[in-house]
N, C-alpha and C positions, 0 to 999 in steps of 0.2 A: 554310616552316614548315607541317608537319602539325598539322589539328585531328582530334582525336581525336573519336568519337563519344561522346556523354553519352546514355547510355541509364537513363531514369528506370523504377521501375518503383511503380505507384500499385496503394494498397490499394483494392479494388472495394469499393463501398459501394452496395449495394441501395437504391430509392426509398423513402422513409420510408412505411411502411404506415400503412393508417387506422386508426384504434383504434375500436371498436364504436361509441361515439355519434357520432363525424363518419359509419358507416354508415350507422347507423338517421339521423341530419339527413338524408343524402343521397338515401336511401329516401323521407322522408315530405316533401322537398319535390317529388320526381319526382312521386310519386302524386298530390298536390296539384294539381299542372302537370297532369297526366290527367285527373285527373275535373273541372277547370277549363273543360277542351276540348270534355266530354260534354256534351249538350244535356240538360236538363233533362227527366225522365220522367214524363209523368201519373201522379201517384198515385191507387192505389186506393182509391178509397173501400168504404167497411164492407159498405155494397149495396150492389149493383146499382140505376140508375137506371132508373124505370119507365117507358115508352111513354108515360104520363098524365103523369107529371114533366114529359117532354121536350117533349109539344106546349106546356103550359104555359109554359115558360120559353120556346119560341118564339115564343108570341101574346108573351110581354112582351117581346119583343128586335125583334116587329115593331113594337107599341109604340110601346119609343124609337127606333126607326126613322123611323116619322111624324111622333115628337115634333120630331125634328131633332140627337138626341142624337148619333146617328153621321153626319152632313156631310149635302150635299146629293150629294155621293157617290152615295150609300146610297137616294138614292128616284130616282134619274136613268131608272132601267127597273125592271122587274119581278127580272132577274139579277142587278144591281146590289143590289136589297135581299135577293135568296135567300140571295146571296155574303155579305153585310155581316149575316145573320140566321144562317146560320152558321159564322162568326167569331164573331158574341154569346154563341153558344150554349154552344161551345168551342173558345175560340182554340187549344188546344192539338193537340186534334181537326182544325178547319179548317188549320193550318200541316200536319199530315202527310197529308192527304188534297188537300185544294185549294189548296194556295197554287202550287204550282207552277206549275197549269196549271188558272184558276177557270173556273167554268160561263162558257159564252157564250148568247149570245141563243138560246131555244131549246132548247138540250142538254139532255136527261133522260140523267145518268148509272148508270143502275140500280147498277154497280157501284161506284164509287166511294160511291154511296148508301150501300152495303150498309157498306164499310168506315168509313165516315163512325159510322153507328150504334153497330157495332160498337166502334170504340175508345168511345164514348160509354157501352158499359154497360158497359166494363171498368175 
C-alpha cells in the first residue's frame, strides 16, 4: 500500500503588532529602568558657595567630630578626621573625589584638593 503525501499549506500569519500604548508602556518602563541605574547628581544650587560658607561648615563638621557624632572612626589620627570632615562637608563631593582612594597619613593632594572644591561651588 502506497501512502500518498499530504501536503498542507498554512495561511502565514504575521506576529501580532503593538498597538501605541503597549509602545509608549514599554518605552516609559525602559527609561525608568535607566535613569534607576544613574547615580544621583549634585544639584545646583542658586549660588555659588563662598570660601567663608565652606570654612564654616567645616569648623562645624570638625565640631561634631570632637563631639563623637561621626565614631571614634573619625578622631583616630589627624586623616581619619580630614577624611570624615570632608564627607561632612559633602558626601556627594567626597564619594566622587575621595572615596575611592581617601587621603593617607601625610598626603597633601593639591589636586584632588582643587577638584574637591570645585564640585563644592558648582
Amino acid at each position: 500500500m502506497k501512502r500518498g503525501r499530504c501536503i498542507a499549506f498554512y495561511r502565514y500569519r504575521p506576529p501580532p503588532s503593538l498597538n501605541n500604548s503597549s509602545l509608549l508602556f514599554f518605552f516609559l518602563v525602559l527609561l525608568v529602568l535607566l535613569l534607576s541605574t544613574i547615580p544621583p547628581v549634585v544639584s545646583k544650587s542658586p549660588r555659588p558657595i563662598t570660601d567663608t560658607e565652606i570654612s564654616e561648615r567645616k569648623n562645624e563638621c570638625y565640631a561634631d567630630i570632637e563631639s563623637g557624632l561621626w565614631g571614634q572612626q573619625c578622631k583616630s589620627s589627624m586623616t581619619a578626621k580630614e577624611n570624615c570632615a570632608l564627607r561632612c562637608l559633602s558626601s556627594p563631593c567626597y564619594e566622587l573625589v575621595y572615596e575611592s582612594d581617601p587621603l593617607e597619613e601625610g598626603e597633601k593632594d593639591l589636586i584632588r584638593s582643587q577638584e574637591y572644591k570645585y564640585c563644592m561651588y558648582k
